[in-house]
N, C-alpha and C positions, 0 to 999 in steps of 0.2 A: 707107858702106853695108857694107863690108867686115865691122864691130864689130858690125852689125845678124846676117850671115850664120854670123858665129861665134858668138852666143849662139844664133840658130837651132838650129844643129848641137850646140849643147852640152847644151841643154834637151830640143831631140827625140831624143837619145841617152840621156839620161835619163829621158825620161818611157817609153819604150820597154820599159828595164831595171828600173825599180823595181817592185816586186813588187804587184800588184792584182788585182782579178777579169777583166781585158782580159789581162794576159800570164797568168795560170793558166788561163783557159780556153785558150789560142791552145795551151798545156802540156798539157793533158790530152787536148785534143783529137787534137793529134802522137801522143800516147803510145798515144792509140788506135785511131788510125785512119791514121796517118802523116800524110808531109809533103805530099803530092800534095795529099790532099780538105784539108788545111788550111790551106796556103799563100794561099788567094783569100782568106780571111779575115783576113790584116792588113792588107787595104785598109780595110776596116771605121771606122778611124778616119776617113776621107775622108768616110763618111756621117754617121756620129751626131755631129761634131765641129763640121758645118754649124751645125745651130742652138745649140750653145753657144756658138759666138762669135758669132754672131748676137747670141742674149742678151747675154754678158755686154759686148759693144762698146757696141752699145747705151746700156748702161749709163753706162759710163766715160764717153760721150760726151757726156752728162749732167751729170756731176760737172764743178767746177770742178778748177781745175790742181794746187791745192797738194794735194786729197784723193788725188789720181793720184800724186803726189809721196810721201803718207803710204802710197798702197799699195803702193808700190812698197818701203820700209822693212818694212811689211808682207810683200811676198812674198818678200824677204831673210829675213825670222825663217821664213816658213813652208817656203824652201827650205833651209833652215839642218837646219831640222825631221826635213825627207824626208833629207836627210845622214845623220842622226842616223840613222833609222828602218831606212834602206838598210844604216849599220855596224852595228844587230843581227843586219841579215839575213845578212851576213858573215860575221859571227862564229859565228853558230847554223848556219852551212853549209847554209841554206834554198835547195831552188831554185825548189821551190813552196811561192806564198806557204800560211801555217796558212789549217785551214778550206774547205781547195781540194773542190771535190762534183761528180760528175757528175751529167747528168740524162737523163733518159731519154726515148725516145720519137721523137718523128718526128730526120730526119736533120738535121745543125747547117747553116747556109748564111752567109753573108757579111751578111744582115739580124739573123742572130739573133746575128752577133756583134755587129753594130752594136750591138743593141740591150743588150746587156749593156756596151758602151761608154757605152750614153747614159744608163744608168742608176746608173753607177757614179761617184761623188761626187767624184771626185780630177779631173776633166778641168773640171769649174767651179770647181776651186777652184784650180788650177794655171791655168787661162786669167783667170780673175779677179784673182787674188794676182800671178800672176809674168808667163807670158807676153804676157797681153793688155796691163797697162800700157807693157811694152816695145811692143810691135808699133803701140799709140796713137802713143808719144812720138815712135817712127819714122817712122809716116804721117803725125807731121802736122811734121815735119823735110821731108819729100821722100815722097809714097808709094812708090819705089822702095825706099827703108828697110824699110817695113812689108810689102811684097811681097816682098823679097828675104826677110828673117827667114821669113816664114809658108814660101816658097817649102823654106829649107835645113831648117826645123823639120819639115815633112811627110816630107821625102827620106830624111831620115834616120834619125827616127821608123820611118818603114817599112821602110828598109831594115838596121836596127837589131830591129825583129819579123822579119822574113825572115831572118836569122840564127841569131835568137833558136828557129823553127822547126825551122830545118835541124838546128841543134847537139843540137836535142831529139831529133831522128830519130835521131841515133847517142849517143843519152845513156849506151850504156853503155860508148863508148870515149870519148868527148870532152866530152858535156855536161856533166857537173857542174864540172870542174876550168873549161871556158872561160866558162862559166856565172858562176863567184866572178871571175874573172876584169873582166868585164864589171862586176859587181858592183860591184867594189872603184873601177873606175873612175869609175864613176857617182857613189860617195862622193866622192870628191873634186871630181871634176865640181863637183856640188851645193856643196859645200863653201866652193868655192871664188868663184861666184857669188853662192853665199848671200849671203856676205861684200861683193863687190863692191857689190850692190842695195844693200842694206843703208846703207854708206858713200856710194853714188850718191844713193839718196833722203834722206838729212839733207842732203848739202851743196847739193842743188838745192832744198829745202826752207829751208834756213836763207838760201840768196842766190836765194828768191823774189823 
């Protein structure tokens, strides 16, 4: 269970930290209006997160073993990918991701971020690719597996944006330098997982 809780934690601190339209908005939102009115809003993935793992389990559930097996090699190349994508951000000294827009008009609330969560294409393809075959292979090990993961993935996830907020509130003494920071961590995070799937799904593929 332990191996389950630690990829939890490794994943929902990445998905947290890599740069998308859910951490630029949770970023703009700070910058304009502070930490107070936008802190309720990194609960937000608890809402919009429901039905995609709805869908994508579903799915998986569907599928024979050895395709869960190929996606799992599958979400080694794609978290390999977000490594990659994460050391440009790096390097470019981005803290908001390119393309970042306000919008205007009635006030932001914890729906409208959801909804820019559930709308945003990186949470079906990160619970499809990477997390959801883990948290499968877990639940049907022991569902204490699959519950522990989901459980350390959320915790961290959030409390990983509720930093992510706070640091933004005082971006002009601390956010950007703690901000690369985070970053840099996250690359290797990814990196280094990537790697593992990767290696994990051929040899459980090859001694099917």
């Amino acid at each position: 269970m332990l191996a389950y809780i630690i990829q939890g934690m490794a994943y929902g601190f990445a998905a947290a930290t890599q740069p998308g339209p859910f951490q630029t908005y949770l970023i703009l939102q700070t910058l304009k209006q502070g930490w107070r009115p936008t802190l309720p809003m990194v609960l937000a993935p608890l809402l919009s997160d429901g039905p995609i793992l709805a869908l994508v389990l579903t799915i998986l559930t569907q599928v024979p073993v050895w395709l869960v097996q190929l996606l799992e090699v599958a979400g080694g190349i794609f978290v390999m990918y977000l490594a990659f994508q994460a050391w440009r951000t790096w390097r470019r000294h981005d803290s908001v991701p390119d393309g970042a827009t306000t919008t205007s008009g009635s006030r932001r609330t914890v729906l409208q971020a959801a909804l820019v969560n559930l709308l945003n294409p990186a949470p079906y393809l990160f619970w499809s690719l990477v997390t959801g075959p883990i948290l499968l292979t877990g639940w049907r090990e022991t569902p204490a597996n699959g519950i522990g993961m989901l459980i350390a993935f959320y915790l961290t996830m959030l409390t990983a944006c509720t930093a992510i907020v706070l640091l933004f509130a005082t971006a002009n003494r601390f956010g950007a330098k703690a901000t690369r920071v985070l970053q840099l961590l996250s690359v290797l995070a990814l990196g280094s997982f990537g790697l593992y799937h990767i290696g994990l799904g051929i040899w459980a593929y090859c001694h099917a």
